[in-house]
N, C-alpha and C positions, 0 to 999 in steps of 0.2 A: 161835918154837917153844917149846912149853910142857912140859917133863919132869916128868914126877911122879916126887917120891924114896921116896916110898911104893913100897907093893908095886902091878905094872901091876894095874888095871884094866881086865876085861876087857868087849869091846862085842861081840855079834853083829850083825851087818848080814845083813838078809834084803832082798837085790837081785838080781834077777835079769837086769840089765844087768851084763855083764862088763866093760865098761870103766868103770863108776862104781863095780864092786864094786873092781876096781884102784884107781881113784882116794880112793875109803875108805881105803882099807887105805893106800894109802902118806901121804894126810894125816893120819890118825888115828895111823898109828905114829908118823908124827913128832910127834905130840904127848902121847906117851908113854904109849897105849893099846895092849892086846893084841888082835888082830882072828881073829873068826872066821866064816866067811862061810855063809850057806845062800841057795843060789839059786832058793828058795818054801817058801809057809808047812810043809809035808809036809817038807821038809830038815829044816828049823827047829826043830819040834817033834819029831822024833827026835833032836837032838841037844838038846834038852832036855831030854828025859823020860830018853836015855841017859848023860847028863854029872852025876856027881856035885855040880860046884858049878857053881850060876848066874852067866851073865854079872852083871855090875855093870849093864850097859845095854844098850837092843834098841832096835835103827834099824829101821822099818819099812815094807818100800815096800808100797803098796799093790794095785798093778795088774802081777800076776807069773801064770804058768801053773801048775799042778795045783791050786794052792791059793793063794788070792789072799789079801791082806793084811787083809781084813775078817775072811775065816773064820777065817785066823790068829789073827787077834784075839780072837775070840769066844773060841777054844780056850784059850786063855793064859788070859784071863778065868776060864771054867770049870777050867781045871788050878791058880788061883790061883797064877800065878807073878805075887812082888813083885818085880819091878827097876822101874827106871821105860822107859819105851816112849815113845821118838819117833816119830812115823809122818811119813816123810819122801816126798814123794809131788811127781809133778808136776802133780795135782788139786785143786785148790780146794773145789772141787763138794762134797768128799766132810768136809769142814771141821767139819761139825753133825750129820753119820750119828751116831746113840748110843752104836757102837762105837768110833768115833774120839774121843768126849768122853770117852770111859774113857782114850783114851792121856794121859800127863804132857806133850805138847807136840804137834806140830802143824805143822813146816817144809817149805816148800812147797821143791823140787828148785831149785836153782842154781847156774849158774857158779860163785859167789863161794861158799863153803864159811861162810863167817866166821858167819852166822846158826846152823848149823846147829854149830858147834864150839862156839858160845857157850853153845849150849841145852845142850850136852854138857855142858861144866864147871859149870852150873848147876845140872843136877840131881844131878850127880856130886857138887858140892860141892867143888870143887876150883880156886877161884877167889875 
């Protein structure tokens, strides 16, 4: 388990699988991340545009209902929000879309968590 003595950082995860938004949220707290969840891009982006300070970092799934993880993307893009963006997906496919080369990483969905925590403290800087 990895705690930061710093002040938490915090991560939005936009999943709109409930039971992976759960399993974010209790491995990333354990690793001393603050989690805030939006369950598609349309969540997301009002609680961007409405929250005074930006997440440190955005998980991003890409295949969710009202607003999917591409056009989420675009929007972030055009509202030029800097954190960095992982788009965490269980597609491949979607690897070399132009919108996904804008994201900072690229992890494809798995059991095993450790890939995708890794990329976190990496861009974080916290490792």
């Amino acid at each position: 388990m990895y705690l930061n003595t710093d002040i938490m950082k915090k991560i939005l995860v936009i999943e709109d699988d409930t039971r992976l938004q759960k399993l974010l949220t209790d491995e990333l707290t354990d690793e001393g991340y603050e989690i805030t969840l939006a369950g598609d891009g349309k969540e997301a982006l009002s609680l961007i545009k409405g929250d005074d300070v930006l997440p440190d970092l955005i998980i991003l799934d890409l295949r969710m209902p009202r607003m999917d993880g591409m056009e989420t993307m675009g929007h972030m893009l055009k509202a030029r929000v800097n954190v960095p963006i992982i788009i965490h997906t269980a597609y491949a496919s979607y690897k070399e879309d132009p919108l996904a080369l804008a994201a900072d990483a690229y992890v494809i969905k798995s059991h095993d968590l450790t890939e995708l925590k890794n990329t976190i403290h990496e861009l974080l800087g916290d490792r």
